[in-house]
Structure formats: C-alpha cells, structure tokens
C-alpha atoms as an extended CHARMM CRD file, in Angstrom:
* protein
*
       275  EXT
         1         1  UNK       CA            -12.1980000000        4.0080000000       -1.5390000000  PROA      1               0.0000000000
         2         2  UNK       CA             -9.0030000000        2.8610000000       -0.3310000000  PROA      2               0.0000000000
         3         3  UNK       CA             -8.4540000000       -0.7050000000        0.3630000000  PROA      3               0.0000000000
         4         4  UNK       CA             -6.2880000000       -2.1700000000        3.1650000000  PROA      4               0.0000000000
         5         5  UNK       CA             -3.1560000000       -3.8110000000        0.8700000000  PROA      5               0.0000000000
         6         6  UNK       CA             -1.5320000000       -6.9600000000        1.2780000000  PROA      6               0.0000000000
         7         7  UNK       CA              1.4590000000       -5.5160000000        2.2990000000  PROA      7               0.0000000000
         8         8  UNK       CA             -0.3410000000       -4.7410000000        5.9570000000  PROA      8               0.0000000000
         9         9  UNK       CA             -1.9760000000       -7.4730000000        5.9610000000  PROA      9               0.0000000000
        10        10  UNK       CA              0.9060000000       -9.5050000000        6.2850000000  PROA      10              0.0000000000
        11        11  UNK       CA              1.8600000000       -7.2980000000        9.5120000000  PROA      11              0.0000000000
        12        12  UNK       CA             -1.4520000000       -7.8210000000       10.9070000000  PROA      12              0.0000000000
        13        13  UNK       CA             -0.9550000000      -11.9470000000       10.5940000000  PROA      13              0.0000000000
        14        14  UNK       CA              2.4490000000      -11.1930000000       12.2510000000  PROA      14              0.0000000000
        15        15  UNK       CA              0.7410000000       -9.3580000000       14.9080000000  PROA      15              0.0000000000
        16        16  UNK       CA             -2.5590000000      -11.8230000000       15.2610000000  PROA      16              0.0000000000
        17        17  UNK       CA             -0.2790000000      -14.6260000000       14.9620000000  PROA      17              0.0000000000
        18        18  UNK       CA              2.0080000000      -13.7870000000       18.1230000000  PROA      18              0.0000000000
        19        19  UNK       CA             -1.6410000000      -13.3100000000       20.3720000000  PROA      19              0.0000000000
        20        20  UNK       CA             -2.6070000000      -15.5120000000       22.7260000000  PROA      20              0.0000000000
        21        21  UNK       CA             -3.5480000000      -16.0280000000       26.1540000000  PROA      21              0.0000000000
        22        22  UNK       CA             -0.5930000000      -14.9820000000       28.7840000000  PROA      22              0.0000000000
        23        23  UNK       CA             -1.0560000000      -18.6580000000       30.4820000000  PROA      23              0.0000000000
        24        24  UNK       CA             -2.3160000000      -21.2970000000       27.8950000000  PROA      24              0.0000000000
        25        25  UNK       CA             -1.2870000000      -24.6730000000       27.8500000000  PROA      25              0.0000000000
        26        26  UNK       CA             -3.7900000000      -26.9440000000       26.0150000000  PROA      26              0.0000000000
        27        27  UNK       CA             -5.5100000000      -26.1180000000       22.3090000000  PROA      27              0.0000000000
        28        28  UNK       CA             -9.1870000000      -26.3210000000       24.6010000000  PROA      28              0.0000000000
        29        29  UNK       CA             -8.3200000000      -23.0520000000       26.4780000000  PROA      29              0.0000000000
        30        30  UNK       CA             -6.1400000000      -21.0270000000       23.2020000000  PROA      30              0.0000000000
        31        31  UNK       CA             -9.4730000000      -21.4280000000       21.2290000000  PROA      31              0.0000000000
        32        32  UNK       CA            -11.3990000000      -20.0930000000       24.4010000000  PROA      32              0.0000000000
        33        33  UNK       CA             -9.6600000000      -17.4290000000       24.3850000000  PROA      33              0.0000000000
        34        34  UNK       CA             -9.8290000000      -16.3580000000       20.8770000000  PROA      34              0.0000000000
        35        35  UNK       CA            -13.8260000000      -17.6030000000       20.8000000000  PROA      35              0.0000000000
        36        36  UNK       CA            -14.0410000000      -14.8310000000       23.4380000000  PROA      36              0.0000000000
        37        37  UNK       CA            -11.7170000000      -12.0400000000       22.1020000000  PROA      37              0.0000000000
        38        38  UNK       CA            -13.6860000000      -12.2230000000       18.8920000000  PROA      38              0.0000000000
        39        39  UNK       CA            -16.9860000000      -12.0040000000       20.8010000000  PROA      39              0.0000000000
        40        40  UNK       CA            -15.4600000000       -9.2560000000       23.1310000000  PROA      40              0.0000000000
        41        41  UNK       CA            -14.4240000000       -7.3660000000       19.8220000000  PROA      41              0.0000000000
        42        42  UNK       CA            -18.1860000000       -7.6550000000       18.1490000000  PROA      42              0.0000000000
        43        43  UNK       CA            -17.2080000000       -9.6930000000       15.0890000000  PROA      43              0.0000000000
        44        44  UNK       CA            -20.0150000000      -11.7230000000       13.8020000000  PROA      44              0.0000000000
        45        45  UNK       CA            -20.3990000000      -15.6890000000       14.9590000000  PROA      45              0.0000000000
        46        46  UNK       CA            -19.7110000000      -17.2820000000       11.3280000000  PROA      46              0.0000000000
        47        47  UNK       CA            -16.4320000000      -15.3350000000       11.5220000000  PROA      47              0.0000000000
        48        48  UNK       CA            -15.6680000000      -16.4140000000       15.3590000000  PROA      48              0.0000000000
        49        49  UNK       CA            -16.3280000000      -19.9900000000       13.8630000000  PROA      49              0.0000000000
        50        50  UNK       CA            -14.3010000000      -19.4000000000       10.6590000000  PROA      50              0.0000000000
        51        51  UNK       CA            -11.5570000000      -18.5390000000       12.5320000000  PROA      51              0.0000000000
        52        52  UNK       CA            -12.1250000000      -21.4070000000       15.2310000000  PROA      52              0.0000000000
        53        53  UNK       CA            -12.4590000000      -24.0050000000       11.9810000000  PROA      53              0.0000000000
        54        54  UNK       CA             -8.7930000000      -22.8930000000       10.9190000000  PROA      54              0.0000000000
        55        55  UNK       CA             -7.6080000000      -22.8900000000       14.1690000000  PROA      55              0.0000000000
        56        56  UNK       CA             -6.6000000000      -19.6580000000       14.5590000000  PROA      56              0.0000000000
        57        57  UNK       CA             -4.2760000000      -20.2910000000       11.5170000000  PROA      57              0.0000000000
        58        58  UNK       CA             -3.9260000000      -16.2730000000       10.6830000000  PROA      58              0.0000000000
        59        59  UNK       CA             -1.6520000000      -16.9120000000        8.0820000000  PROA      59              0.0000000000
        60        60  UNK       CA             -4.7880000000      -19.2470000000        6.7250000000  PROA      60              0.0000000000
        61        61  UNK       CA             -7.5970000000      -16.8830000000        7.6430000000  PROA      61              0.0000000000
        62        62  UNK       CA             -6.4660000000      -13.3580000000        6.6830000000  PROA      62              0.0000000000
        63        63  UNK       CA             -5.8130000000      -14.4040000000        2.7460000000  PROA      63              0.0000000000
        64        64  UNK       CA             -9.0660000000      -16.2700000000        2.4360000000  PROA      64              0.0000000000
        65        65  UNK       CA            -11.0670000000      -13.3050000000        3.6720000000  PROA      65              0.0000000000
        66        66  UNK       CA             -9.0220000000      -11.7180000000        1.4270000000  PROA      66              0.0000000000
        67        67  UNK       CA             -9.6550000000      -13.1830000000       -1.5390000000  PROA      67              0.0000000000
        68        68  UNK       CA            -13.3230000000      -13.7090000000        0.2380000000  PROA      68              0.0000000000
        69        69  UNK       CA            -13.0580000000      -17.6910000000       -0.4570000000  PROA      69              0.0000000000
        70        70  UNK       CA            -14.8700000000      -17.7240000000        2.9850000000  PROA      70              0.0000000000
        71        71  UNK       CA            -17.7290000000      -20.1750000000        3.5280000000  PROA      71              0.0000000000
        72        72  UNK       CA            -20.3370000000      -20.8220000000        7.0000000000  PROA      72              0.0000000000
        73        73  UNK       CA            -22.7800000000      -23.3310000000        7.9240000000  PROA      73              0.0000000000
        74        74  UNK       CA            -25.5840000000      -22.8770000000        9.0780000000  PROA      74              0.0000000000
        75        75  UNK       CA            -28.7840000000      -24.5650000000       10.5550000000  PROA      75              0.0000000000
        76        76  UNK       CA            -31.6730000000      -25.3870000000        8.3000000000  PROA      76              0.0000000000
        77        77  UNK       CA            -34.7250000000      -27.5940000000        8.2170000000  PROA      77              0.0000000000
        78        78  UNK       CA            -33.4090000000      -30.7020000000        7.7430000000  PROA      78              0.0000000000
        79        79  UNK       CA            -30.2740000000      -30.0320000000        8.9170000000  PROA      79              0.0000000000
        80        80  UNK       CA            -26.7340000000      -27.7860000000        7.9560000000  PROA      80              0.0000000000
        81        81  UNK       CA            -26.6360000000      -26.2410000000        4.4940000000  PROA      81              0.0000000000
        82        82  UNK       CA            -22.8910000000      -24.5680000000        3.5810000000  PROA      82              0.0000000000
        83        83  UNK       CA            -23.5390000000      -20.9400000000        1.6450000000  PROA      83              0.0000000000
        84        84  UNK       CA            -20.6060000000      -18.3190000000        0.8420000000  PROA      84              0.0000000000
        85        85  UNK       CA            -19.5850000000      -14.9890000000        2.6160000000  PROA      85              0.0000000000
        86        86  UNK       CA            -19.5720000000      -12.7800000000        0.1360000000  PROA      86              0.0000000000
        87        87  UNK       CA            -16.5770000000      -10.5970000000       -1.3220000000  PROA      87              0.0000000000
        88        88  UNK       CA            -17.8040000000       -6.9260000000        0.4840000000  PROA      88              0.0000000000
        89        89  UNK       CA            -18.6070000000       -9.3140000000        4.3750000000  PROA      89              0.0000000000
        90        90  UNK       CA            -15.0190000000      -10.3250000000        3.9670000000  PROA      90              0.0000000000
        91        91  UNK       CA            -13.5060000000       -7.5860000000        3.0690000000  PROA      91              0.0000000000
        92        92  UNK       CA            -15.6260000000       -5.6660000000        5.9700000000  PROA      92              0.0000000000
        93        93  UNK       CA            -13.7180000000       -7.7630000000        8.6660000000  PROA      93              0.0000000000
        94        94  UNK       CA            -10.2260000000       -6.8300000000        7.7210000000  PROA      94              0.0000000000
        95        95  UNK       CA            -10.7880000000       -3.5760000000        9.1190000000  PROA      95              0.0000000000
        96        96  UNK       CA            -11.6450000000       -4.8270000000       12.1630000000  PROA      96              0.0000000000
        97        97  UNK       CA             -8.7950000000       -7.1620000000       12.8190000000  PROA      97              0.0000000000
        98        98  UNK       CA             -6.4570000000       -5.1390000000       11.5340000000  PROA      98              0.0000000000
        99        99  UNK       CA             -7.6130000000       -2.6200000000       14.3620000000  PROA      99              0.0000000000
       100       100  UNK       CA             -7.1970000000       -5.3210000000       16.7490000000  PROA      100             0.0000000000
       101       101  UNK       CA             -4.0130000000       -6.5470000000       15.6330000000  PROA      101             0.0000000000
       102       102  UNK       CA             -2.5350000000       -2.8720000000       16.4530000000  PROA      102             0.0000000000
       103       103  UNK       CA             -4.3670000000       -2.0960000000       19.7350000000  PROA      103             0.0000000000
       104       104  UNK       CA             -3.5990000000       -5.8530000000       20.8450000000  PROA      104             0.0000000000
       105       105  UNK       CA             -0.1130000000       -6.4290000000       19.6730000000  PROA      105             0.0000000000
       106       106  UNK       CA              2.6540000000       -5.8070000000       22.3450000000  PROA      106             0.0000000000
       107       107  UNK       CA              5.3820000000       -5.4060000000       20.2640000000  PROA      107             0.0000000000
       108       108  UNK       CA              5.6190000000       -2.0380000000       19.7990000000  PROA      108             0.0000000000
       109       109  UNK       CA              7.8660000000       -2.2300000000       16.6600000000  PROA      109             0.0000000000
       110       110  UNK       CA              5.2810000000       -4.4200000000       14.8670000000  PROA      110             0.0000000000
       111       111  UNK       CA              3.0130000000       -1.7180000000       15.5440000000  PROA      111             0.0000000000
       112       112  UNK       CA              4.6710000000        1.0930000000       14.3280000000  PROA      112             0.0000000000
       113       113  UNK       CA              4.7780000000       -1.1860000000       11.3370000000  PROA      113             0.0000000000
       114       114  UNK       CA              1.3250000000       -1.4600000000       10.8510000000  PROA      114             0.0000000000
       115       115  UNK       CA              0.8050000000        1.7600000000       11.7070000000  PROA      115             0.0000000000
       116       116  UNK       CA              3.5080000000        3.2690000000        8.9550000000  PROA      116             0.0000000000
       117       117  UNK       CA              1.7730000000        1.1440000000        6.1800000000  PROA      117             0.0000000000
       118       118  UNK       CA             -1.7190000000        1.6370000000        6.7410000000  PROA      118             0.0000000000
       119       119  UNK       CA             -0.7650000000        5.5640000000        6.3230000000  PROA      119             0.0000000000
       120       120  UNK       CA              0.5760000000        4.5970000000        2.5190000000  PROA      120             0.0000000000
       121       121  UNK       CA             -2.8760000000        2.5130000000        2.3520000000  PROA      121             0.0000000000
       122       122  UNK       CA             -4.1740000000        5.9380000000        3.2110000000  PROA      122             0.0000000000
       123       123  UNK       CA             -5.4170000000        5.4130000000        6.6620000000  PROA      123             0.0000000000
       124       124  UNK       CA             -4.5340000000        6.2790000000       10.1310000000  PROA      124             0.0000000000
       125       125  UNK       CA             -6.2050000000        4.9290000000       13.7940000000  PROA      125             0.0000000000
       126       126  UNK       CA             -7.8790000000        7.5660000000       15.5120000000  PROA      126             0.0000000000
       127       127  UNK       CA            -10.5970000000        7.1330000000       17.8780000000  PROA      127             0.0000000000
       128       128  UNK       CA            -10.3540000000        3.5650000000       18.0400000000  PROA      128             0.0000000000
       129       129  UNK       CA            -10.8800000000        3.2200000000       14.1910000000  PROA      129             0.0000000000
       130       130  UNK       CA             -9.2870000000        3.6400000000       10.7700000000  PROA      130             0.0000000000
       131       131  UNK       CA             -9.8970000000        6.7640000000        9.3070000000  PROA      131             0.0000000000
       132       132  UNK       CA             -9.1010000000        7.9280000000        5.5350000000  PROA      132             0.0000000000
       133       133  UNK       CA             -6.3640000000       10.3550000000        5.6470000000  PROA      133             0.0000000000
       134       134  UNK       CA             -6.9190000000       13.8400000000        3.9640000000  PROA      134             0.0000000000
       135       135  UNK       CA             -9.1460000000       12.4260000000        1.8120000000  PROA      135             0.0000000000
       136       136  UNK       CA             -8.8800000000        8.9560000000       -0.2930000000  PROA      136             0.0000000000
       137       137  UNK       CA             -5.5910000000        9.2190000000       -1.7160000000  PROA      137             0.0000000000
       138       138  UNK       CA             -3.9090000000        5.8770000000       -1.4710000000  PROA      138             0.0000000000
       139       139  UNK       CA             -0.1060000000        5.2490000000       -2.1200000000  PROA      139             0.0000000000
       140       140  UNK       CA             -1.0440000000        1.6990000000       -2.2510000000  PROA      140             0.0000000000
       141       141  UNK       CA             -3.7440000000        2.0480000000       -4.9160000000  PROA      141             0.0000000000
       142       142  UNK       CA             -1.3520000000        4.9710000000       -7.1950000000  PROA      142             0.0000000000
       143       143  UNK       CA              1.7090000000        2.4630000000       -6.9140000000  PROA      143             0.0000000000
       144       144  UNK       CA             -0.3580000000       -0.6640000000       -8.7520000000  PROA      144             0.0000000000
       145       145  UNK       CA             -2.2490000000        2.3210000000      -11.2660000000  PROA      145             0.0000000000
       146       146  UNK       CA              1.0770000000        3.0730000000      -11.8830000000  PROA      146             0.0000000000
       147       147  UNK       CA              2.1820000000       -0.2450000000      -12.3120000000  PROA      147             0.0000000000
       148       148  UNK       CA             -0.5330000000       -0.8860000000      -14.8860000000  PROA      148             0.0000000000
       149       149  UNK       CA              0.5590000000        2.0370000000      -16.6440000000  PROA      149             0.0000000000
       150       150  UNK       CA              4.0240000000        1.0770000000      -16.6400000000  PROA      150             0.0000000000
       151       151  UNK       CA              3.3610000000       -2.2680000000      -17.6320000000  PROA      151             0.0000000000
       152       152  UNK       CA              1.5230000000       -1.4910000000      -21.2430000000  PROA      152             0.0000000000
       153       153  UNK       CA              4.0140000000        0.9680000000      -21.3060000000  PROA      153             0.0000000000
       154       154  UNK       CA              7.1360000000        0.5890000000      -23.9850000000  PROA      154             0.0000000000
       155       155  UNK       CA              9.6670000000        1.6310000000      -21.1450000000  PROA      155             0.0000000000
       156       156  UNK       CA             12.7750000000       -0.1640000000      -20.8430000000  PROA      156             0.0000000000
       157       157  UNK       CA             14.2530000000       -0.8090000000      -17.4690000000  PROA      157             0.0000000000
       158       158  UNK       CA             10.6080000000       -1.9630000000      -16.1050000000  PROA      158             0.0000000000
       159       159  UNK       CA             11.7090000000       -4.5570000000      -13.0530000000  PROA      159             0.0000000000
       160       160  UNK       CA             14.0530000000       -1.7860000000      -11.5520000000  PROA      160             0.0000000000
       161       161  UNK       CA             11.2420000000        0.9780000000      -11.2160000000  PROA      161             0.0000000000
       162       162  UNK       CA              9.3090000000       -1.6130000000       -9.8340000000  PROA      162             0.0000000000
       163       163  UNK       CA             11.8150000000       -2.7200000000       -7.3830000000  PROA      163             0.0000000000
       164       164  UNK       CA             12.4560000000        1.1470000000       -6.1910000000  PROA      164             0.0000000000
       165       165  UNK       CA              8.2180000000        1.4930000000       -5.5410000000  PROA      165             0.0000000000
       166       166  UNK       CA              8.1100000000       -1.3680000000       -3.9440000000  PROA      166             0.0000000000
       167       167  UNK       CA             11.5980000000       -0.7670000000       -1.8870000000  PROA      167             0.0000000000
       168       168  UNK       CA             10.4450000000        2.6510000000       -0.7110000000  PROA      168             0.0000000000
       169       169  UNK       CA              6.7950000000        1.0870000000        0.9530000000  PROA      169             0.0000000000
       170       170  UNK       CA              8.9290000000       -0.9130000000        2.6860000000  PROA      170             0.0000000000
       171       171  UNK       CA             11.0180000000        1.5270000000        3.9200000000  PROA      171             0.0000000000
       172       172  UNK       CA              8.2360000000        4.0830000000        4.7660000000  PROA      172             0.0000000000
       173       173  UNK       CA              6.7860000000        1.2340000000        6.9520000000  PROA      173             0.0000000000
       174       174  UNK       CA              9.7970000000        0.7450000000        8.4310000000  PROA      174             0.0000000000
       175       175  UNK       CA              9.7990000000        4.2290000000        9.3740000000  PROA      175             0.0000000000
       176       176  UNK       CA             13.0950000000        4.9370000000        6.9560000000  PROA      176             0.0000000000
       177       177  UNK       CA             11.3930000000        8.5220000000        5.7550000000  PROA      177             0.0000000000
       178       178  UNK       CA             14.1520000000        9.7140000000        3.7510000000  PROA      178             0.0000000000
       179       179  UNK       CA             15.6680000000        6.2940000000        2.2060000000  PROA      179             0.0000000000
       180       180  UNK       CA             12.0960000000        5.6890000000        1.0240000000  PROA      180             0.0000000000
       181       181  UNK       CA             11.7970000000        9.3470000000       -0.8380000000  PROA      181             0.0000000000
       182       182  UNK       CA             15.2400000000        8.2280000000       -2.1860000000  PROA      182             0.0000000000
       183       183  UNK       CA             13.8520000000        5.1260000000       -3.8030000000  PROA      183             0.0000000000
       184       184  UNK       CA             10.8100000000        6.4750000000       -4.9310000000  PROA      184             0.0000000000
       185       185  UNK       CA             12.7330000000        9.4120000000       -6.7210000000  PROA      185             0.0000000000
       186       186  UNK       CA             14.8750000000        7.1600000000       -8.0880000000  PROA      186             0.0000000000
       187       187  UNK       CA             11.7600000000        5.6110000000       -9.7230000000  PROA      187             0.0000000000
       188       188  UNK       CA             10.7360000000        8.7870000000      -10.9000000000  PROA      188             0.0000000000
       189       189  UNK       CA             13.9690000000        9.4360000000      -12.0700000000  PROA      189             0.0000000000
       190       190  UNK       CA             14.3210000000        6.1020000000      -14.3080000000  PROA      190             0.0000000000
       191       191  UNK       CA             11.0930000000        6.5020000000      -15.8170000000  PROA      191             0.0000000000
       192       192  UNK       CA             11.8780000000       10.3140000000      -16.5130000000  PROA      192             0.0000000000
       193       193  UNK       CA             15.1320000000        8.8010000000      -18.3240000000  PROA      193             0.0000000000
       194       194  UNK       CA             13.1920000000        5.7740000000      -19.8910000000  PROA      194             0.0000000000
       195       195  UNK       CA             10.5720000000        8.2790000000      -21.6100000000  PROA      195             0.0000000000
       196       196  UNK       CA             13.7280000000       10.8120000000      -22.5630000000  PROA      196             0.0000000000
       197       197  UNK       CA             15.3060000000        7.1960000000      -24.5740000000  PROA      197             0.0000000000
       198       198  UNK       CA             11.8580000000        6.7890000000      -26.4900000000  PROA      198             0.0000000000
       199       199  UNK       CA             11.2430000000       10.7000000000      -27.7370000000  PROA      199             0.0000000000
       200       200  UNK       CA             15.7440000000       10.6630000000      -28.8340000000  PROA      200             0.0000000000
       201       201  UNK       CA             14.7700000000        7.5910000000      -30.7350000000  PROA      201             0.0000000000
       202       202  UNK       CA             11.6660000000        9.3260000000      -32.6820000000  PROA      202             0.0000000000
       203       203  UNK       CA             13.0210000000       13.0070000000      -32.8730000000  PROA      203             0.0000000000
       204       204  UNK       CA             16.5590000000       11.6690000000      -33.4500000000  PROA      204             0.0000000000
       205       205  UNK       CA             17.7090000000       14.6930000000      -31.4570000000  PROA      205             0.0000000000
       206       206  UNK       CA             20.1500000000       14.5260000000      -27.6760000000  PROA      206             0.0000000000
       207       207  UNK       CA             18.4150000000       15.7070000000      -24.5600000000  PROA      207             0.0000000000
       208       208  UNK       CA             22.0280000000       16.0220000000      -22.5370000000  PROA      208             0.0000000000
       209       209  UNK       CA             22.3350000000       14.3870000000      -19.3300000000  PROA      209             0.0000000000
       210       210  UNK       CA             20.8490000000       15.4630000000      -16.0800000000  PROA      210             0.0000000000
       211       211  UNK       CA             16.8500000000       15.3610000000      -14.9730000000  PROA      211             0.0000000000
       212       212  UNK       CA             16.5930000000       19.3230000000      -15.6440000000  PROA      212             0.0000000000
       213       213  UNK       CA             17.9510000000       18.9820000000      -18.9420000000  PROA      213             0.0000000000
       214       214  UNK       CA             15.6780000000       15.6770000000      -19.7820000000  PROA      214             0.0000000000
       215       215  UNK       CA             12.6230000000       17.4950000000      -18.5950000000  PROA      215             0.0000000000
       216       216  UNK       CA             13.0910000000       21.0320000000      -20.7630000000  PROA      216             0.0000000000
       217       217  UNK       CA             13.9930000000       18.4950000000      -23.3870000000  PROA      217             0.0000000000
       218       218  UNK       CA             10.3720000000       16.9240000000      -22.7110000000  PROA      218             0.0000000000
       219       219  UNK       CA              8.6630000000       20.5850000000      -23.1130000000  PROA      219             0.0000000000
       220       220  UNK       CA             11.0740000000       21.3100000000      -26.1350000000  PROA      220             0.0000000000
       221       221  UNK       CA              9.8520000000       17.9460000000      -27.9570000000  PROA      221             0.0000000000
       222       222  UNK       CA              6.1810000000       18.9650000000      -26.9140000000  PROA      222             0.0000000000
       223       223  UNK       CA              5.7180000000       15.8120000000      -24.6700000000  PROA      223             0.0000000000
       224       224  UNK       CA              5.4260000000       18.4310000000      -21.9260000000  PROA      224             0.0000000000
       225       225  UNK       CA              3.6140000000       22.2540000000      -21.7710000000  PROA      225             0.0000000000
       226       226  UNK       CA              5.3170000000       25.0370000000      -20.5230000000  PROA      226             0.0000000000
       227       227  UNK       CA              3.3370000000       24.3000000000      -17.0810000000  PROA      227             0.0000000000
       228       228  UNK       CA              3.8920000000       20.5780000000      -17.2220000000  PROA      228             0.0000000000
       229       229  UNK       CA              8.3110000000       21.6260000000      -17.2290000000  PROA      229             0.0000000000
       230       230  UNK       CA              7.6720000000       24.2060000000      -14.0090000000  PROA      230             0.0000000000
       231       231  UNK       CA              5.3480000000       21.4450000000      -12.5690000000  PROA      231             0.0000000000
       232       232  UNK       CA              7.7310000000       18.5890000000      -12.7190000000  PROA      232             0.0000000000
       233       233  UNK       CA             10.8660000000       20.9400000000      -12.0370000000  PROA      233             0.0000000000
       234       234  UNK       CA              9.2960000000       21.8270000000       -9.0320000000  PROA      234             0.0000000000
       235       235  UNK       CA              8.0850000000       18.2410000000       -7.6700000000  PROA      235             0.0000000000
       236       236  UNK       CA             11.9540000000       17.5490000000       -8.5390000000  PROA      236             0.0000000000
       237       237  UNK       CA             13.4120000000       20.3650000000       -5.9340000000  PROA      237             0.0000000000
       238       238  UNK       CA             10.9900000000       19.6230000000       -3.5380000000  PROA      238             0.0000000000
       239       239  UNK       CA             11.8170000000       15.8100000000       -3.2120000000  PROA      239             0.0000000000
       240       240  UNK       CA             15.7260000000       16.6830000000       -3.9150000000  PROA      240             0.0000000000
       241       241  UNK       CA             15.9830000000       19.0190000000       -0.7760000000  PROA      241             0.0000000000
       242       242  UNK       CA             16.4690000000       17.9960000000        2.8070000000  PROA      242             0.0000000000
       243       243  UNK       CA             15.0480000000       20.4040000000        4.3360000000  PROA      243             0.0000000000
       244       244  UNK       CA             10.6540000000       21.1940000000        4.8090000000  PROA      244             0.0000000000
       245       245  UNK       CA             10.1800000000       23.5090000000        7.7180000000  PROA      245             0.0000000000
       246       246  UNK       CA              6.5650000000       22.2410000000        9.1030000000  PROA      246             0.0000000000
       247       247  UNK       CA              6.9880000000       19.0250000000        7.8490000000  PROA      247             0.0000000000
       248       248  UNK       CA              7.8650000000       16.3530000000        9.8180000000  PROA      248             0.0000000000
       249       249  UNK       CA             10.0750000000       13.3210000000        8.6460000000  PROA      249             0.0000000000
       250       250  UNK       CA              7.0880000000       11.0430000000        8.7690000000  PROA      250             0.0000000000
       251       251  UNK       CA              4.7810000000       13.5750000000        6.8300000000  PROA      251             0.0000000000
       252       252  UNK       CA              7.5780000000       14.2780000000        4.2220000000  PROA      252             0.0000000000
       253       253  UNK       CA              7.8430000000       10.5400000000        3.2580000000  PROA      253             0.0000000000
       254       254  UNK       CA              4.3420000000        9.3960000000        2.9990000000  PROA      254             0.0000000000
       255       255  UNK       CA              3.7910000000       13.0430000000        0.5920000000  PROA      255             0.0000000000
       256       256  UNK       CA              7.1630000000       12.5560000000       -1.1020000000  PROA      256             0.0000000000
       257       257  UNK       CA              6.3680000000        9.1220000000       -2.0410000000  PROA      257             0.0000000000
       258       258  UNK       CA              2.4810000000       10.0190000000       -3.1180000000  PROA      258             0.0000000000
       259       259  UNK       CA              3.8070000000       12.7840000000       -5.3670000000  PROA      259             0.0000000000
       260       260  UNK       CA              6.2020000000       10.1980000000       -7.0280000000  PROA      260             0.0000000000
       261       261  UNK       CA              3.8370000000        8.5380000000       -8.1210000000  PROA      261             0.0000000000
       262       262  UNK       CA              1.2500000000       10.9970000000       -9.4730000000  PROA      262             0.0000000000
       263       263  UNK       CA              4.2420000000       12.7340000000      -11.0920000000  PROA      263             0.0000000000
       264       264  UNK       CA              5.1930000000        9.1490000000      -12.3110000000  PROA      264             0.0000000000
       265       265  UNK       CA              1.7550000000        8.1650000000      -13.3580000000  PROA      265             0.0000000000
       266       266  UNK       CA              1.1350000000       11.9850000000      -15.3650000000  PROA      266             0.0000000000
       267       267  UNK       CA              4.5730000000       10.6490000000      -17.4320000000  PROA      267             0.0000000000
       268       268  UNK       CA              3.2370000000        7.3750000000      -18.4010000000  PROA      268             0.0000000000
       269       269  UNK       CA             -0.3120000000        8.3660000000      -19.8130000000  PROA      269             0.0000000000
       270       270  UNK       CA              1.0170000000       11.3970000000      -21.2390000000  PROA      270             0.0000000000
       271       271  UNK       CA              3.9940000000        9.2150000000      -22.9430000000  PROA      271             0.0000000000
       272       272  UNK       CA              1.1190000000        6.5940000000      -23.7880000000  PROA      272             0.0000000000
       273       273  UNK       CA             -0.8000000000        9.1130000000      -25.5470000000  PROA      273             0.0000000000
       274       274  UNK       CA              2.1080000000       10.8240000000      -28.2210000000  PROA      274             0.0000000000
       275       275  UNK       CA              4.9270000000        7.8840000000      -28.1870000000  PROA      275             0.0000000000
C-alpha cells in the first residue's frame, strides 16, 4: 500500500502553514479557529489537542505524526496518565490533512503541487478523498526500492543517478512533464552505462558507444535475453519520442518516470545476480 512521502508532506505544511482565519488578531481566536476546523473536519480530539499543544506548529506536527512520536493525555482515576498514539493512528491522519491542506489552500499553485506529487505517491483526490491510482504502483515507493538496489549495488557514478530521480519528482510536481522524463532517462541511461563498465571489465570485450549498442551488448554478454534487449529497446523509444497520441503531458510524465524506474530496478537485480 502506498504511503504518502515526505516529499508531499512538506507541501501540505506549506499549505497548513499559510491557513488561518481571514480576520485573526490574538493567539485566543487562531487556536479557535483551528480547534474548530479540526472538529468541522472529523479528526479525533487527542489530535485537535496535539495540534493545539504545538500550536499549530505544522512544520512541528506533520513530522512527529510522521515518525508517529505522538503522545495524549488522558483522564484517569486519580488523575492524567500520558500513553502513545501508535505508528498506524498517526499515519491514518496524514491522509486526512493532506486532503485538507488541498481543498483548503488558496494558492492554487501550491495545490497543483500537492496535487502533482501525490500522483507519483500514487494517489489522486476524487470524491473528496485520496484514491490509489490504477492500482498501487507508487513512484515514490519504486524510486527508494531502487535506491536500495542501487546502493548495495557496485555501480559507479551513484550520487548522480540519485540526483536525476530525485530531480525529475521535483519536476513532475512542478508540473515540468517532459524535463522530468528527461531526468529520469538520464538515470536510466547512467545506470545502463554503469552496468555496461562492470560486464567490459569481466568479459574484457567493448560494447561501442550509444544506449542501443550497450543494451545488444547486454543480450550478447547474456546479462540480458533476447526479450529482455526488445523490452528495454522499446521502453528506450518510447521515453526518447515526443510524441504519444492519447496521452496527455501530465499522463506521459508520471508513466515515463514509473517505467524508469522498473526498467532501472529490472537492471540492478539482474546485474546483482551475474556481476
């Protein structure tokens, strides 16, 4: 099940962060009015007075629940006993605000931004909640498998493909479609290269330059079948071309960067298992 990634989360404190009451001018009545939004919005009292007990410090509230370092009072016998929310009650409520923060927020660039990034989470708001999208692929949760991978991986060049995955999230959430295809492919393309350096060193043979050449060298070294050469030629040409009739700009980048990383991902384990 897909998770909601730190990298939206950071939007929705953005978002949460610049709410408030149109008229407020003491701390008495911007506590009112987030003791009622909370109430308004159904969210359980120890989170109302979580939230209240930070006051309304998002940037304070959103990592704890996060991390689920979140603990409540409450009444007993003899008095107030502390306990701990626990790690799947936390994680419940970031859902919930994160829906706020985009219905609420009236800066409509902030929530395109949200918007954008929960789609490489693997969500989308319909119906006044977050649905998976086609299913629970996450770009979020391939790009850190991949990462893993890549680090117990004997690649060289490791920081750059991690800069280009994490350049082209931020550039599908900016709603930069085709720069953030570009990175990822360029990602692709280094590990492609990276793998090609480690299977020249053991065969002690030359692929030639260009990514067609590297990957029939792949098949001809036996890294890759016969289907795994028409399978990566063929992610190639479809994230090398411009044009997808059907597709929309939006659609293209959040499947160009998915398929990235699978293709990315299929390279590492496969160079894991016969490096």
């Amino acid at each position: 099940m897909p998770e909601i990634s730190q990298r939206t989360l950071g939007k929705v404190i953005t978002a949460l962060t610049a709410m408030g009451p149109d008229e407020a001018y003491t701390f008495s009545e911007v506590r009112d009015f987030w003791r009622t939004k909370l109430f308004e919005r159904e969210f359980p009292s120890w989170l109302i007075d979580f939230v209240l007990g930070k006051h309304m410090n998002w940037s304070v509230v959103i990592p704890e629940l996060f991390e689920a370092t979140v603990k409540a009072r409450k009444h007993g016998g003899i008095g107030y006993f502390e306990y701990e929310i626990g790690r799947t009650v936390c994680h419940a409520m970031l859902p919930k605000l994160t829906l706020m923060a985009f219905e609420e927020s009236k800066e409509q660039s902030l929530r395109e931004a949200i918007r954008l990034s929960l789609q490489l989470d693997g969500f989308e708001v319909s119906q006044d909640k977050l649905r998976l999208i086609d299913g629970p692929v996450s770009a979020e949760e391939e790009k850190s498998r991949l990462l893993a991978f890549l680090r117990a991986s004997k690649l060289g060049r490791q920081d750059v493909i991690s800069r280009h995955l994490a350049d082209a999230a931020d550039l599908f959430s900016q709603g930069k479609y085709h720069p953030a295809i570009g990175e990822a492919r360029s990602g692709l393309q280094a590990i492609i290269e990276e793998t090609v350096v480690l299977v020249e060193a053991k065969v002690g043979r030359r692929s030639g330059g260009g990514t067609k050449n590297q990957v029939e060298f792949l098949e001809r070294e036996k890294l890759f079948s016969t289907d795994d050469q028409q399978a990566f030629l063929s992610a190639w040409a479809f994230l090398s071309s411009g044009n997808h009739p059907g597709l929309s700009s939006e659609e293209e980048g959040r499947i160009g960067t998915i398929l990235c990383l699978e293709f990315s991902q299929i390279l590492l384990i496969k160079g894991k298992a016969l490096l």
